[in-house]
N, C-alpha and C positions, 0 to 999 in steps of 0.2 A: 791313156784312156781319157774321152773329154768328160770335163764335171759332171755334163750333161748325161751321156752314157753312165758313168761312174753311179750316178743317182738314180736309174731307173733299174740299173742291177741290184742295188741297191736295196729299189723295194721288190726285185723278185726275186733272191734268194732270203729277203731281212718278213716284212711286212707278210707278201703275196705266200712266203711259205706258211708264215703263223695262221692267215685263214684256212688253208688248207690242211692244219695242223687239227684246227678246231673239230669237233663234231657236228658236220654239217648237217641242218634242216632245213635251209632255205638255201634252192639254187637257181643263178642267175645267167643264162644262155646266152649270149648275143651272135646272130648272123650277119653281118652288115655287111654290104660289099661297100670294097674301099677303104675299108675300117682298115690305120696303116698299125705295123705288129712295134710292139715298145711305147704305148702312152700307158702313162698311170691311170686307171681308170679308181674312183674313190664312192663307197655305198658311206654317205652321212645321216644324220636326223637332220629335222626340218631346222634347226636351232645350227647346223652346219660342223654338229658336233661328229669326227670321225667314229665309224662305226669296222670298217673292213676294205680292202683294197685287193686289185689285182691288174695284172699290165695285157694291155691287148695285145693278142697275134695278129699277121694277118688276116682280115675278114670277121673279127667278133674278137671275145674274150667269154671267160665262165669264172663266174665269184660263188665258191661255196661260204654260206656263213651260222649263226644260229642264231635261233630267235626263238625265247622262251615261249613255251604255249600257251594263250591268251594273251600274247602281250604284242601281237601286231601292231605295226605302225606307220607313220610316214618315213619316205625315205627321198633322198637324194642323190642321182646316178651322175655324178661329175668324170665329167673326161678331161684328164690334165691340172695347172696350177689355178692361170687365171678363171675369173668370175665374169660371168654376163656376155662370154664369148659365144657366137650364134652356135645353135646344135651341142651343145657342151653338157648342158645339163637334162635329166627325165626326172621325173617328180616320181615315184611311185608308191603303193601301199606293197609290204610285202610281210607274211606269215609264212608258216612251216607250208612249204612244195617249191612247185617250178615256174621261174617266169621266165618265157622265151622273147624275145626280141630280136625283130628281122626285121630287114629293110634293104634300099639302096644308097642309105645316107646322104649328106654327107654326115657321119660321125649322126645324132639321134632325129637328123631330118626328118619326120613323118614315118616313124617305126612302128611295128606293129606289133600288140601284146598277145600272146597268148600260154596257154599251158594250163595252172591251176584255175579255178574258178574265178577265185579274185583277179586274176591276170585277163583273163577274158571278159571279165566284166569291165575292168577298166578299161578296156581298149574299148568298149561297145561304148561306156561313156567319152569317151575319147572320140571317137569318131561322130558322136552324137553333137560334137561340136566346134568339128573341125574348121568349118566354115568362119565363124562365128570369133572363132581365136584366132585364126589369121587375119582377121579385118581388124583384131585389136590389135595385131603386131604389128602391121601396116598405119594403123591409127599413131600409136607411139611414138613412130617411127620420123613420119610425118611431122609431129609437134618438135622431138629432139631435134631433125634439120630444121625448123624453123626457128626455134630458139637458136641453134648456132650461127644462122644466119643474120639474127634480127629481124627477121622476118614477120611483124607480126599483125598483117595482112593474111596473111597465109596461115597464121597460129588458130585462127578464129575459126574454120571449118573442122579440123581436128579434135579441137578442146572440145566442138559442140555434141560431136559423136559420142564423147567418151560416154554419159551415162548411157545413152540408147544402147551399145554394146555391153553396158555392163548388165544393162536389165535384163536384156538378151540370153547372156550369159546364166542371169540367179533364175529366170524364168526357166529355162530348157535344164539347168540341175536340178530345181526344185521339181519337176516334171518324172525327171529318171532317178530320183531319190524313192520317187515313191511308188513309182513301178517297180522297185527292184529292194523293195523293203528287207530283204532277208542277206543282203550283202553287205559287208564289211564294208565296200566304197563308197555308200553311203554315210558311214561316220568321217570316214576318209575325205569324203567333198564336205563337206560342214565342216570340219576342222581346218582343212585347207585351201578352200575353193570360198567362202563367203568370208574373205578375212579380213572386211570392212562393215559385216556383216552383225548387227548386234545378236547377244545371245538370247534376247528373248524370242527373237524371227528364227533362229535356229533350234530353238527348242521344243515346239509342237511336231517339228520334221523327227528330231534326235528320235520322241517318244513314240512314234511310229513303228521306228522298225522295229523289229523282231529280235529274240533275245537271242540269234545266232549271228544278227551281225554285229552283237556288242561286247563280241567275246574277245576283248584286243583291248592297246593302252589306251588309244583314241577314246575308246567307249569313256574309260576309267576317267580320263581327260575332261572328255567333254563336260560328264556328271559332275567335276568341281566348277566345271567353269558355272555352270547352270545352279551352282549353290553360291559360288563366289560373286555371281551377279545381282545379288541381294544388296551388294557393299555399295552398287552405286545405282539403290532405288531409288526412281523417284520418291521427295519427300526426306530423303535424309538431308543430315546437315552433312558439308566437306570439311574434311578431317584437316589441323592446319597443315600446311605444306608451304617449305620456304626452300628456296630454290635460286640459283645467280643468276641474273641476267645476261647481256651482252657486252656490260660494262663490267662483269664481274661484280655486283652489286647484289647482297641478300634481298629477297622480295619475297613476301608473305602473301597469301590469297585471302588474308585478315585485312591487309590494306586496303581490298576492294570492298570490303562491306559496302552497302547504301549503294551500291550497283547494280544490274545487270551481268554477267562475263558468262561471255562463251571459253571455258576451258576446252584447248582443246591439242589433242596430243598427235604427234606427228613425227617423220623423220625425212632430215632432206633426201633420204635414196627411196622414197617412199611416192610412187608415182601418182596412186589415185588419192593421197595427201596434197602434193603440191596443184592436182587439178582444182584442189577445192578452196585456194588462196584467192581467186579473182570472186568466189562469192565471199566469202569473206573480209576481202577490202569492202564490196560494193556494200555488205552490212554496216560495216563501222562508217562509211560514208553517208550514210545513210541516218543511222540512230545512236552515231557518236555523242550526239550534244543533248541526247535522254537518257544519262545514266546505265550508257551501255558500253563495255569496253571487248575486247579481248584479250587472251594469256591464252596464247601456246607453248607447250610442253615439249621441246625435242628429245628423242632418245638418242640419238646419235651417241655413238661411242666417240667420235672426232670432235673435235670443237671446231676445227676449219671450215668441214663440211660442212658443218650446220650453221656458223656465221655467215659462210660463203652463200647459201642457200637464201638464210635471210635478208641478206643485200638483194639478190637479184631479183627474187618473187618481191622485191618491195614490202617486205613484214613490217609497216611503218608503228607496231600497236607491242605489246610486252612482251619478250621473248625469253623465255628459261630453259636450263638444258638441265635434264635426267639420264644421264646414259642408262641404256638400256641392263646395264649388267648388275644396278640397285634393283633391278625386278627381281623375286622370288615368285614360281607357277604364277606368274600374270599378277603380282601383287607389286602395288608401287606406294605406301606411305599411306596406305587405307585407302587409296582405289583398286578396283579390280579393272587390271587393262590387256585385254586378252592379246590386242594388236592396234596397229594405226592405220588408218586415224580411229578416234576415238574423240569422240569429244561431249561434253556436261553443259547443259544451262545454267546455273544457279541465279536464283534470283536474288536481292540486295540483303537477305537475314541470314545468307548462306545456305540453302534447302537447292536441289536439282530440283527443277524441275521437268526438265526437259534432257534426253539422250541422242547422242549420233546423229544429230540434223547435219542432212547434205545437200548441197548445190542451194537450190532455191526454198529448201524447207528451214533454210538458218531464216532466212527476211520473212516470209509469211509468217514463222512463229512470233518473231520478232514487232511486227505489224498486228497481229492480236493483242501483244500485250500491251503496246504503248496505243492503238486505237481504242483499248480497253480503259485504260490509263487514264486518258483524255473526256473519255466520256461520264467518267466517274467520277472527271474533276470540275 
């Protein structure tokens, strides 16, 4: 018997029996033509942490699992080992009932939800923005050949798309968040769908809905993060944080007093991160020489990746790395960091003033305060 085979027996008599062993309340349907019989199909959290498993037959598979009541959550539908392979993965929210899944794949190409309520509603979100997410996968897709190529003639229509599709995107969710006030997928897209998205733009949506869509972890979730975002009000002072460089060299965010710094947090597999390095050189080129600098924060678990990262983007300004696994629920050393990017202004007494400025709103903040500056001088 090859490894191969060896191991997917493996997980269905080892794994695939113990879901099936459990006391099932949530069940997971798949139709899919083409779907081939013997992949390991894997239900994770958003965090990639395993939850339950089962191996597809011909044409689908079905995962029973349990999921305590009120404590629905996100989830992740992986087909097989590798990551970021096309069709591999579904995103979904799942609680106690049935999610059905049909299609002609290949494997979760353009599948279709239905069954319980939340499963139907997700699909109706889903399709409310079919369009709209293809063009950002096309958009992606575009820049990665171009960066492999060198190409960067070609990089500059791509890159320019990105936020027009992203605003696209927060517009048409912000839209069926609130048409659909009384559903779970609404905490569900706020948790995971704005997750460049600061908590306080997420927070008048959260208080909306309805006290049936908040009957799940997400709810519980969201309500610290929306207490934990206190930690990085404006107006407070930054807590010290010393941190290695690239030289391997301790660096304190004490050394910048009498500065300017855009703190700001990021990770090299983090795409709408490194979209926002070309505003950020053009800042520092810009109001370098006014007591303005920057410090990004990597989480990268790798060190390679994220040195690797900073060579290519030309990170020419202070680089520290945090792997991500020092975070506690979004807490890193007295910030609250719910996801990346993320990024602080602090002015030179150490106080934020400023949160999450993107693309073009890093330079115009930056341009108030030194036109500010100048004229007071």
């Amino acid at each position: 018997m090859s490894i191969m085979r060896l191991f997917i027996t493996l997980i269905a008599l080892g794994l695939g029996a113990w879901s099936q062993a459990q006391p099932g309340n949530v069940h997971i349907k798949a139709a899919i033509t083409g779907m081939p019989a013997g992949q390991p199909v894997y239900l994770m959290d958003y965090n990639r942490h395993f939850k339950d498993s089962t191996v597809t037959v011909a044409g689908g598979f079905v995962l029973h699992t349990y999921i305590a009541p009120g404590e629905g959550d996100a989830f992740v539908l992986q087909i097989g080992r590798p990551l970021g392979m096309d069709n591999t993965t579904l995103p979904l929210y799942a609680e106690k009932g049935t999610i059905h899944i049909s299609g002609e794949g290949p494997l979760f190409y353009r599948v279709r939800l239905s069954g319980s309520r939340f499963a139907r509603d997700l699909d109706d979100y889903r399709q409310s923005l079919q369009d709209n997410e293809a063009a950002i996968s096309n958009n992606f897709k575009a820049i990665d050949a171009a960066r492999k190529n060198g190409d960067t003639a070609a990089l500059v229509k791509p890159v320019l798309l990105v936020h027009p599709l992203d605003s696209t995107r927060e517009r048409r969710t912000t839209q069926w968040i609130e048409a659909h006030r009384s559903s779970p997928i609404g905490v569900w897209l706020l948790y995971t769908c704005f997750f460049y998205r600061h908590v306080e733009s997420q927070e008048p949506l959260f208080r909306k809905l309805l006290p049936g869509a908040k009957q799940n972890a997400l709810a519980k979730a969201m309500g610290e993060q929306i207490t934990g975002n206190e930690m990085n009000a404006v107006g407070r002072t930054v807590p010290p944080y010393t941190l290695p460089d690239t030289a391997g060299r301790q660096v304190s965010l004490q050394d910048f007093r009498g500065q300017y710094v855009l703190l700001d947090f990021w990770a090299s597999w983090c795409h709408p991160c490194r979209e926002e390095t070309p505003f950020l050189k053009a800042a520092l080129q810009r109001y370098g020489g006014q007591d303005f600098t920057i410090v990004s924060v990597s989480i990268d678990e790798h060190a390679d990746a994220w040195l690797k990262a900073v060579r290519k983007d030309g990170m020419t300004w202070t680089n520290l790395v945090d792997p991500a696994h020092n975070r506690s629920n979004g807490l890193m050393h007295g910030f609250y960091l719910p996801t990346v990017p993320t990024n602080l202004l602090i002015d030179p007494t150490g106080k934020i003033i400023a949160r999450n400025l993107r693309g073009a709103a890093v330079d115009k903040k930056l341009s108030d305060i030194f036109h500010s500056t100048t004229q007071n001088n």
